[in-house]
DOVOMAR-768370 format. One record per residue (C-alpha): residue in three letters; x, y, z. Coordinates in steps of 0.5 Angstrom, whole numbers. Layout:
N
+--------+-------+-------+-------+
: residu :     X :     Y :     Z :
+--------+-------+-------+-------+
:    ALA :     X :     Y :     Z :
...
+--------+-------+-------+-------+
% end
This chain:
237
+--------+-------+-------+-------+
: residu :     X :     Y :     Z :
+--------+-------+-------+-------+
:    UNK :   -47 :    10 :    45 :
:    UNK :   -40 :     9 :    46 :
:    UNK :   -36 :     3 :    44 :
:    UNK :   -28 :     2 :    43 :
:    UNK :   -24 :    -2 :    39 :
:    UNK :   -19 :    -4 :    44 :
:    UNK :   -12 :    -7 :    41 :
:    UNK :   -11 :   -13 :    46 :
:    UNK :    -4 :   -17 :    42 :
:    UNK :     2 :   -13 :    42 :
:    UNK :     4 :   -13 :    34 :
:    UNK :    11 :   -12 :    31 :
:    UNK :    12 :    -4 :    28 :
:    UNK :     8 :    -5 :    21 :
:    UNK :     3 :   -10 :    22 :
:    UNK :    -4 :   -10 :    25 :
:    UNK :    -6 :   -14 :    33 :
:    UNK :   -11 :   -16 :    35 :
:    UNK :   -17 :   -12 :    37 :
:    UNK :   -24 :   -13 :    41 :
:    UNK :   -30 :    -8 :    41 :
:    UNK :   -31 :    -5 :    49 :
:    UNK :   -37 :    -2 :    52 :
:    UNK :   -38 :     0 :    59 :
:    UNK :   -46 :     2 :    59 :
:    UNK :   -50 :     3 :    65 :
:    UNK :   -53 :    -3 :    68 :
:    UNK :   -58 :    -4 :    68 :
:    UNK :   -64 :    -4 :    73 :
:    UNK :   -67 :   -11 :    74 :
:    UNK :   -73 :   -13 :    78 :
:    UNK :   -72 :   -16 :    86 :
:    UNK :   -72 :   -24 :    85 :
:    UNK :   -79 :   -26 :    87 :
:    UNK :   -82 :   -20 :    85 :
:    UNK :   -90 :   -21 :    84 :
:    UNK :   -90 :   -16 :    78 :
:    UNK :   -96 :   -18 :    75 :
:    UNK :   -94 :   -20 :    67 :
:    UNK :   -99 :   -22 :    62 :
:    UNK :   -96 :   -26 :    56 :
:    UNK :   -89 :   -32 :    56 :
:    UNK :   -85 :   -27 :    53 :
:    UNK :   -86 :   -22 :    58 :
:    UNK :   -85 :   -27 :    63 :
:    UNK :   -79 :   -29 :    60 :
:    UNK :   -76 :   -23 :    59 :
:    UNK :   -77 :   -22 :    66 :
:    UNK :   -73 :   -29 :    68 :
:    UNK :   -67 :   -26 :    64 :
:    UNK :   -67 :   -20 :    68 :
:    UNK :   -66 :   -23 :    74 :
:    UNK :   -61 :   -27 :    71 :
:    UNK :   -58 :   -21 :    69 :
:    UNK :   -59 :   -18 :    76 :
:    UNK :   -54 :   -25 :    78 :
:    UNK :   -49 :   -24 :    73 :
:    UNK :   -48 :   -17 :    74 :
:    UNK :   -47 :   -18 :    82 :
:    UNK :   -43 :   -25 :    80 :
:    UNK :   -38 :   -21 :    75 :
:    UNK :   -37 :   -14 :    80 :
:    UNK :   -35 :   -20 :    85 :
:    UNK :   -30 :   -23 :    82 :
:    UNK :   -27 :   -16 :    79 :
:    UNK :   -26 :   -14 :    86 :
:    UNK :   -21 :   -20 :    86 :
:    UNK :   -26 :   -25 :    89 :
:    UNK :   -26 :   -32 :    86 :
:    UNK :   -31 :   -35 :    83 :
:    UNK :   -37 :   -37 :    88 :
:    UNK :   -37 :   -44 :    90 :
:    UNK :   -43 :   -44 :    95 :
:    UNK :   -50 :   -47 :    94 :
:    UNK :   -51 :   -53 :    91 :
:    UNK :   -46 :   -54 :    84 :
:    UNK :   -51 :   -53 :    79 :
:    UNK :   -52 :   -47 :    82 :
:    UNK :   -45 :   -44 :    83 :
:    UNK :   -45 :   -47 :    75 :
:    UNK :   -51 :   -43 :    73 :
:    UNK :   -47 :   -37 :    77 :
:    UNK :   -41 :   -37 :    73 :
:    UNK :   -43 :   -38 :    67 :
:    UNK :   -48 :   -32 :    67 :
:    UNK :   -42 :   -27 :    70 :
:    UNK :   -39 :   -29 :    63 :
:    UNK :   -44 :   -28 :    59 :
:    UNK :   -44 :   -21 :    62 :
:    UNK :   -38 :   -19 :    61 :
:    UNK :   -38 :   -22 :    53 :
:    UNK :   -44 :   -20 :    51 :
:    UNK :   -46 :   -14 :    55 :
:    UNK :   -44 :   -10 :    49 :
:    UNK :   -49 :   -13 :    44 :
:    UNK :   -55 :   -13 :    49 :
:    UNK :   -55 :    -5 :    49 :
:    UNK :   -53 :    -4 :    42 :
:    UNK :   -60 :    -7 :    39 :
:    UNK :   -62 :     0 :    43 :
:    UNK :   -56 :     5 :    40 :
:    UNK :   -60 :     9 :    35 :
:    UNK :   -52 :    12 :    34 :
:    UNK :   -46 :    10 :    36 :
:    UNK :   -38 :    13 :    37 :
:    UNK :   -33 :     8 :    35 :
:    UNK :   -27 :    10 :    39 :
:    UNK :   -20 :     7 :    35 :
:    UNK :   -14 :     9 :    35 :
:    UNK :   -11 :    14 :    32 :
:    UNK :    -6 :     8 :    28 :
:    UNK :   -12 :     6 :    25 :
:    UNK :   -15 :     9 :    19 :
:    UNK :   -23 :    11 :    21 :
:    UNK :   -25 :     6 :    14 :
:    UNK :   -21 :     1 :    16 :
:    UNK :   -23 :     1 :    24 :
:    UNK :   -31 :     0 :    21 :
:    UNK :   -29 :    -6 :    17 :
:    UNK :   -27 :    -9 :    23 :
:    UNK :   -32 :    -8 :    28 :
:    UNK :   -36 :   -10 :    22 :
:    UNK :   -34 :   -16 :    22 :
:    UNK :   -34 :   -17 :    29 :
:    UNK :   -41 :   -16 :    28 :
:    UNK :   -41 :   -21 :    22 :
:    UNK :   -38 :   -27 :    26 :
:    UNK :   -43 :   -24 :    33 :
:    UNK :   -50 :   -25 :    28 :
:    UNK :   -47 :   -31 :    25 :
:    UNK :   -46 :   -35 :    31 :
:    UNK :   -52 :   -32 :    36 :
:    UNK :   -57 :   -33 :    30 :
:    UNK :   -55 :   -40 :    31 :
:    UNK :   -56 :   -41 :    38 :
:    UNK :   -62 :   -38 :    39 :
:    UNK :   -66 :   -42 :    35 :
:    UNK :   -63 :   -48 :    39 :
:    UNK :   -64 :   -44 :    46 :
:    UNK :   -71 :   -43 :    45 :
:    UNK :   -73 :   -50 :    44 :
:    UNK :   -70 :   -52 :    49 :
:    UNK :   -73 :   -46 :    53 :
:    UNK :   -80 :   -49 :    50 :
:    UNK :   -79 :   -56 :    52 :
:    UNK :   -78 :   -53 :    59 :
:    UNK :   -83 :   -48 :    60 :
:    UNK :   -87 :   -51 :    65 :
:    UNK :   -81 :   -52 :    70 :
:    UNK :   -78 :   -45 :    68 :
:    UNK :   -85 :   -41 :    70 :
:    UNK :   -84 :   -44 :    77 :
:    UNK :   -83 :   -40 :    84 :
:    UNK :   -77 :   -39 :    87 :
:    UNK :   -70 :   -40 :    86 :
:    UNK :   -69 :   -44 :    80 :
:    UNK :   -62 :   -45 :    77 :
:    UNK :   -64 :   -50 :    72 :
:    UNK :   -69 :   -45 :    68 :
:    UNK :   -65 :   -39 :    70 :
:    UNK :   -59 :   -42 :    65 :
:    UNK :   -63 :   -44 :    60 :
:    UNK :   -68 :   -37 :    59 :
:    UNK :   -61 :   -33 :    61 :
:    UNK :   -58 :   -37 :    54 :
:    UNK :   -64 :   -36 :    49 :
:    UNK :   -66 :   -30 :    51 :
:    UNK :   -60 :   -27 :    51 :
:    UNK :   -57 :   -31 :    44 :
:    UNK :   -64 :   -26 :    42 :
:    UNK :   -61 :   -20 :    44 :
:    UNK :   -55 :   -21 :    42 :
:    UNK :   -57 :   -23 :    35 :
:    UNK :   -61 :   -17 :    34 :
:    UNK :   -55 :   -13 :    37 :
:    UNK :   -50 :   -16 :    32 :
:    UNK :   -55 :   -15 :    27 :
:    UNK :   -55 :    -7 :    29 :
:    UNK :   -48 :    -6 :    29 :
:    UNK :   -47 :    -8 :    22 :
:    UNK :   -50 :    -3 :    19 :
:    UNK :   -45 :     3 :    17 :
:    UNK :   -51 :     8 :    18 :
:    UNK :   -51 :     7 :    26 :
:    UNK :   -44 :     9 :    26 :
:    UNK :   -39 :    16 :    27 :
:    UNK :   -31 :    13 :    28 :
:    UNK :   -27 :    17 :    33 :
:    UNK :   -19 :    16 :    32 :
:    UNK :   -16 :    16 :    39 :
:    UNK :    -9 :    17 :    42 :
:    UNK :   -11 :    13 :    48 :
:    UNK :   -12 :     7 :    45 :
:    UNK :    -5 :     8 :    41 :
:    UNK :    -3 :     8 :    47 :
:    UNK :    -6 :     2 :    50 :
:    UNK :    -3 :    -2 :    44 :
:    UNK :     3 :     0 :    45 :
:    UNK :     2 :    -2 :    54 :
:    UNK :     2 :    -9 :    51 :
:    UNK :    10 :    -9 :    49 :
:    UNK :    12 :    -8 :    57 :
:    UNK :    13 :   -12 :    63 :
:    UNK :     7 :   -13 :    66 :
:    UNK :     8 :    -8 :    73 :
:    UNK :     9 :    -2 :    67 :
:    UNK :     4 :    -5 :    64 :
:    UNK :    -2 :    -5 :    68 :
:    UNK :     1 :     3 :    70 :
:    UNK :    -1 :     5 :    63 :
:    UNK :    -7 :     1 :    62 :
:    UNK :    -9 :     5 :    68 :
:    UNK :    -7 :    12 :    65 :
:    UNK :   -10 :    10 :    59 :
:    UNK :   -17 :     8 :    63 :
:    UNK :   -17 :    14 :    67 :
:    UNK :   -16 :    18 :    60 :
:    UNK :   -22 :    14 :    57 :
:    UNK :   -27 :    14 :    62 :
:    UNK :   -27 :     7 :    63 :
:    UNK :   -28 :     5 :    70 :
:    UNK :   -27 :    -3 :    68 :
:    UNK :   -22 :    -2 :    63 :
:    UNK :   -16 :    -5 :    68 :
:    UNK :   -20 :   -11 :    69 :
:    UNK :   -23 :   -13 :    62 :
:    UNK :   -15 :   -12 :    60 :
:    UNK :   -13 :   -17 :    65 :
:    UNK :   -16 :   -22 :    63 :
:    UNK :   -14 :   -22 :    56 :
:    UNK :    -7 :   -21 :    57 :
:    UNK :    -8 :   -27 :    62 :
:    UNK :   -11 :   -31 :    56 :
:    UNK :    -8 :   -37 :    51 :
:    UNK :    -5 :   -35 :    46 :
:    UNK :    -7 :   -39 :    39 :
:    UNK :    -3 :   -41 :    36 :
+--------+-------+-------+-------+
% end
C-alpha cells in the first residue's frame, strides 16, 4: 500500500508546513442496495449496511469532484446523510484500507528526513486511534439502541448514518492502530512531493498547473482534487 505525506501549507525557507497522510486505493466493491445476500449473524449484517453506505459516499464524493454541488434531492435528512458519507469517505478512506496493509510505503518529500517523516505519520496516527477509539464506543451504543429500526428493508437514511459512523470509527480505529506500528512501514523520499510544497507558494492558476505535474508524476488521479480542498480551507489561527 502506498501512502503519501503531502505537505498542504506553504512554510517560509527553514521551517517545516503542515503535512496530510494521502492514499488513493482501489474502491472497493460493495453490494447492489436491496441485495438479498443471505447473512447469518448482526455483525455480518452490519457490515453489509455499512458497505452499501460505502457505495453511497463513494458515488456522492466522485460527483462533487467532477465539480457538481453537493446533492440536495430527496428528503433533507437524507441529502444530509449523503453529504456526511461523501466526507467520511474522503477523510478516512486511508485508515478503512490500512487495517488491511501487511506493508506500507510512506512516500515523503525528499526535504524531509525518512525518520523524521515516520515520526509524523505516527503521530497522525496517534491523534487518529485516539479519537476513532472514542467514537466507536459512542457509536456503537447508539447502533445498539437502533438496531431493530436499522435491520429494516429499503431505503433508510436514519440507519445508514448511524451504522455508517460506528462501523467505520471501527475500522478507523483498527486503521490507525495498524499504522502506528513502525514495522508495517518503508519511508521513500520523493522529488514530487518537494515540488508540491513548493507549488503551494504560487498563485493559484500556477498552482493548480503544477499540482497537476505533480499528480501525473505520482500517479494520483484525485491528487488535484484533495488539494483543492485544502487550500480552499480556513487557515487557524
Amino acid at each position: 500500500m502506498d501512502v503519501f505525506l503531502l505537505p498542504v501549507t506553504p512554510a517560509p525557507p527553514g521551517s517545516e508546513p503542515g503535512f496530510e497522510l494521502y492514499c488513493e486505493p482501489p474502491q472497493e466493491i460493495s453490494p447492489e442496495p436491496g441485495s438479498t445476500e443471505p447473512r447469518r449473524s448482526l455483525g455480518s449484517r452490519l457490515v453489509h449496511s455499512f458497505r452499501q453506505a460505502l457505495a453511497e459516499g463513494e458515488a456522492e464524493e466522485r460527483r462533487q469532484e467532477d465539480g457538481h454541488p453537493p446533492v440536495e434531492s430527496g428528503s433533507r435528512f437524507g441529502s444530509f446523510v449523503k453529504r456526511k458519507l461523501a466526507a467520511a469517505v474522503a477523510e478516512q478512506r486511508l485508515l478503512w484500507h490500512l487495517r488491511h496493509a501487511s506493508s506500507a510505503r510512506l512516500h515523503h518529500p525528499v526535504t524531509l528526513t525518512s525518520a523524521r517523516a515516520l515520526a509524523l505519520a505516527t503521530a497522525e496516527f496517534k491523534k487518529d486511534f485516539d479519537k476513532h477509539r472514542l467514537w466507536c464506543g459512542i457509536d456503537a451504543a447508539i447502533t445498539v439502541a437502533s438496531a431493530p429500526v436499522a435491520l429494516i428493508p429499503g431505503p433508510n437514511f436514519l440507519a445508514y448514518y448511524f451504522i455508517f459512523r460506528s462501523v467505520g470509527h471501527f475500522f478507523s480505529f483498527r486503521g490507525a492502530q495498524k499504522g502506528m506500528d513502525a514495522s508495517l512501514w518503508t519511508a521513500v523520499p520523493s522529488t514530487p512531493l518537494a515540488d508540491l510544497q513548493q507549488a503551494l507558494a504560487l498563485d493559484a492558476r500556477d498552482r493548480d498547473d503544477k499540482i497537476a505535474v505533480v499528480a501525473s508524476a505520482l500517479g494520483l488521479e484525485r491528487l488535484p482534487v484533495f488539494m483543492r480542498r485544502v487550500v480552499a480551507r480556513p487557515r487557524k489561527r
